[in-house]
N, C-alpha and C positions, 0 to 999 in steps of 0.2 A: 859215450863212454860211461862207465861205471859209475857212480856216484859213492864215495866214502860214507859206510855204515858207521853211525855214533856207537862208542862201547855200554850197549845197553843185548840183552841175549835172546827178546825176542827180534830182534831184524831178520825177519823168515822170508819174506816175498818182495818182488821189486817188478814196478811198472811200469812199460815206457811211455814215455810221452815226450813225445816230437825226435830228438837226436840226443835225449837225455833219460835218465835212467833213477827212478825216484823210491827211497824204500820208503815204507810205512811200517814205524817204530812200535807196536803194539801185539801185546802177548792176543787180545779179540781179533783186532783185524788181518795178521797172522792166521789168527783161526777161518776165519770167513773167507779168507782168501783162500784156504785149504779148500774150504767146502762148496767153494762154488764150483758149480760141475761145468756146464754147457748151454747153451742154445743158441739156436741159426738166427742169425744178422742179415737181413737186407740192407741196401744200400744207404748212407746216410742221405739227410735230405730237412732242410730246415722246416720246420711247423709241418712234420710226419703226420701222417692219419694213423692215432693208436690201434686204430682197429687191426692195422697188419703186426701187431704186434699179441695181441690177444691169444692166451689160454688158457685152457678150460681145465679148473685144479681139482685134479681128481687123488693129491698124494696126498695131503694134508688135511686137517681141519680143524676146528676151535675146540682145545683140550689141551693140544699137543703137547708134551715136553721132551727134551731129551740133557741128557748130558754128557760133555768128556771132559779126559781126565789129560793133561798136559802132561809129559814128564821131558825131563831133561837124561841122557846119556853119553856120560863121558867115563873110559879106558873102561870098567867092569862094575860100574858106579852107575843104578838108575835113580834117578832124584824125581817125585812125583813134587812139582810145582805150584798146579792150581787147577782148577776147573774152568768150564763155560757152559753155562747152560742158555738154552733159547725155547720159547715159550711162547705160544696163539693162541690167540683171545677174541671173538670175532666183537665189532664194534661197529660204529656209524664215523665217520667220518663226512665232516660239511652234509654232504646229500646223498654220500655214498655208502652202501656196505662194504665193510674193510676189515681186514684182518689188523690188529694190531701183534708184530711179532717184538718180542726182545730178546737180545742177545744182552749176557751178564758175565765177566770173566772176572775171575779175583785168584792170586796167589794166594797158598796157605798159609796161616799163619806163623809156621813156623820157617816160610822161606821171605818171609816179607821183611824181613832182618836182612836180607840182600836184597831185594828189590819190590816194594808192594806195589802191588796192579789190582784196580778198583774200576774196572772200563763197563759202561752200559753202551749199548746199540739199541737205537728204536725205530719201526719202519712202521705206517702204517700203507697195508697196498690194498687197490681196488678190487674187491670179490671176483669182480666179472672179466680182467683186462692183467691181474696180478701184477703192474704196473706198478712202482712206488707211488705215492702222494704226499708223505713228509717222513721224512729221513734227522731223526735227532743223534748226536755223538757225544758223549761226558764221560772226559778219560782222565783219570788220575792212575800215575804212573810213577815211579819214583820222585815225587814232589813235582812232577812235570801234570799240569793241568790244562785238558783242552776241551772247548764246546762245541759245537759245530750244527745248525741246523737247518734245512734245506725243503722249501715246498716244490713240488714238481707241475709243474701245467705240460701235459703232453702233447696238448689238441694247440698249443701254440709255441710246442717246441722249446720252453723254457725252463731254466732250475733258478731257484731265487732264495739265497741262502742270505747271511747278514752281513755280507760284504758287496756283495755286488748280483744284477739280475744277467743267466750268461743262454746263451743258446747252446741247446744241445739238439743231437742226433735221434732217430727216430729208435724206438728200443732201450733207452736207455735204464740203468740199473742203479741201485745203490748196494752196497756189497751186502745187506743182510737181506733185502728182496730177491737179490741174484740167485740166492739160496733155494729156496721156496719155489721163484720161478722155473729153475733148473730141472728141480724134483720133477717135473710134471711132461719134461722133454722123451718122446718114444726113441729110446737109444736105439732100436733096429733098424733105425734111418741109417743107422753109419757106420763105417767098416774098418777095420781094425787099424793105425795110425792116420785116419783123419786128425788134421788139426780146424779147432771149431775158432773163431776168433769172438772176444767178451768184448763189452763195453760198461764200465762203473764210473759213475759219478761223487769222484769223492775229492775233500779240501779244494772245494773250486776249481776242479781237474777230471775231465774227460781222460779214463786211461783203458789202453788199448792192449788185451792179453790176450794169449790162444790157448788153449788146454788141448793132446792127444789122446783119442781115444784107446785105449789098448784092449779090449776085447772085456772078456769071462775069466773069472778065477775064481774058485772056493778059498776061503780066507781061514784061519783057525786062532781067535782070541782067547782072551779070558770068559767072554762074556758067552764064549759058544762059537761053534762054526757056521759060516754064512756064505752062501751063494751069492758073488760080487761082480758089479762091473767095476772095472779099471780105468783111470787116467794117468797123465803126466802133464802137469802145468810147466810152461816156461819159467825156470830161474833164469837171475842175471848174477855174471860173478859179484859179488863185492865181499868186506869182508868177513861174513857171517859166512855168506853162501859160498861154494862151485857152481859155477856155471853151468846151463845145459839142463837138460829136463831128468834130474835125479829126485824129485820127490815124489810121490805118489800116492793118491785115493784111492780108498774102498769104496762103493756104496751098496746097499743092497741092493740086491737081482730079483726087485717085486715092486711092486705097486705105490710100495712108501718111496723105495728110491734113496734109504736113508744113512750119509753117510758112514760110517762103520770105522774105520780107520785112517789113519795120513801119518806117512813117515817123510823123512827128509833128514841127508845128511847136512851139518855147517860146516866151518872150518875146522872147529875143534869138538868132537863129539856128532851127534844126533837129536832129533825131538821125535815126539810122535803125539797122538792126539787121538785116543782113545773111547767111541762109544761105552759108557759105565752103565746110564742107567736110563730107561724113557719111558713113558706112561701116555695113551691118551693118542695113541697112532690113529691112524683112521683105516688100515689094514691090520689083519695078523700080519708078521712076521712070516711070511711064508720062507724068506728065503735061510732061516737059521735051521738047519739042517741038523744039529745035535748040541 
């Protein structure tokens, strides 16, 4: 069943696990949840060979930026709330070459008077395997403060965060590698309402979602019009949300892959989550069109 959202306005996404239905309270992970697209899952299987997980990242590279812009829509009323921007840096990790990515969300200052959000995300994943390796979380949220950090061993199938060491499944993600990893998935594999099933490892929690794919659309922003692929992520009612796959991604229809848009109705009003501004792509933008 449903699980009761606390009165706070980002409660945007909900994930099951097991016969139970769990939101994640945060305007970032919100977003991340938006943005993670897709990719194909084999079977689970304790201490996985990473290798059947492996691909080869050809949408990103050490530059990157982008950012969006969060707004809230209630009756004729849009309210622009905050940003998130996310950012690669390539680095060394233990013995590896690694991407270090961050994800950074904060209300504007002029809406932090109703609720300020100060969230950092940090991932560093494997060059060759795009794999996470250590997954950091520091969330300040309306005086709500949270840490969270997490080393991955793939080759022996475990996550080892500062609570406990837990087994996971072969493929496993943390929601800001999902991202990056997704980017790099050949969409012509798949036909229009496949549903793909995810795997994220987050708060000590294996959780288990599917995204639909819905085909091609041109999109038209502020920022320009763009040649996009389509999804729909599974909602669960509770009381932010409707139930049912009403919200929906853009991303570009090119080589970057790069989300573009995300709407979604709540109970009372809409959000949306806007590409503003990015620098440092590893393609042109082939697919903005005007």
């Amino acid at each position: 069943m449903p699980v009761k959202a606390e009165n706070q306005v980002w409660y945007v996404f909900y994930f099951r696990k097991g016969n139970e239905f769990t939101a994640m309270p945060t305007l970032l992970v919100s977003l991340f949840s938006f943005l993670t697209l897709l990719w194909t899952l084999t079977e689970d299987r304790k201490g996985a060979d990473p290798g059947n997980c492996r691909q080869v990242n050809t949408a990103f590279s050490d530059g990157e930026q982008v950012v969006y812009r969060v707004a809230y829509h209630w009756n004729a009323l849009w309210l622009n709330a905050g940003e998130v921007s996310f950012t690669v840096r390539s680095t060394v990790y233990g013995a590896r070459n690694a991407y270090h990515i961050v994800g950074y969300g904060a209300t504007y200052k002029s809406y932090d008077w109703f609720y300020k959000v100060r969230d950092t995300y940090e991932t560093y994943v494997d060059q060759e395997t795009l794999l996470p390796l250590k997954f950091i979380r520091n969330v300040y949220e309306g005086g709500f403060t949270l840490y969270e950090n997490v080393s991955f061993n793939h080759e022996e199938g475990k996550a080892i965060s500062l609570k406990r060491e837990q087994r996971i499944p072969q493929c496993t993600h943390d929601v800001l590698s999902a991202i990056y990893f997704s980017r790099n998935i050949d969409f012509s594999r798949y036909k229009v309402n496949d549903t793909i099933p995810l795997k994220l490892f987050l708060d000590d929690s294996l959780y288990h979602v599917y995204i639909r794919y819905l085909g091609k659309e041109v999109l038209k922003t502020r920022k320009g019009t763009f040649n996009c692929i389509k999804f729909r992520p599974l909602l669960i009612e509770g009381t932010m949300f409707k139930g049912g796959e009403r919200m929906v991604v853009w991303a570009t229809d090119d080589e970057n892959k790069l989300p573009v848009l995300i709407e979604s109705p709540i109970v009372v009003g809409s959000i949306r989550a806007e590409l503003y501004r990015w620098q440092g792509l590893r393609h042109p933008l082939r697919s903005k069109i005007s």
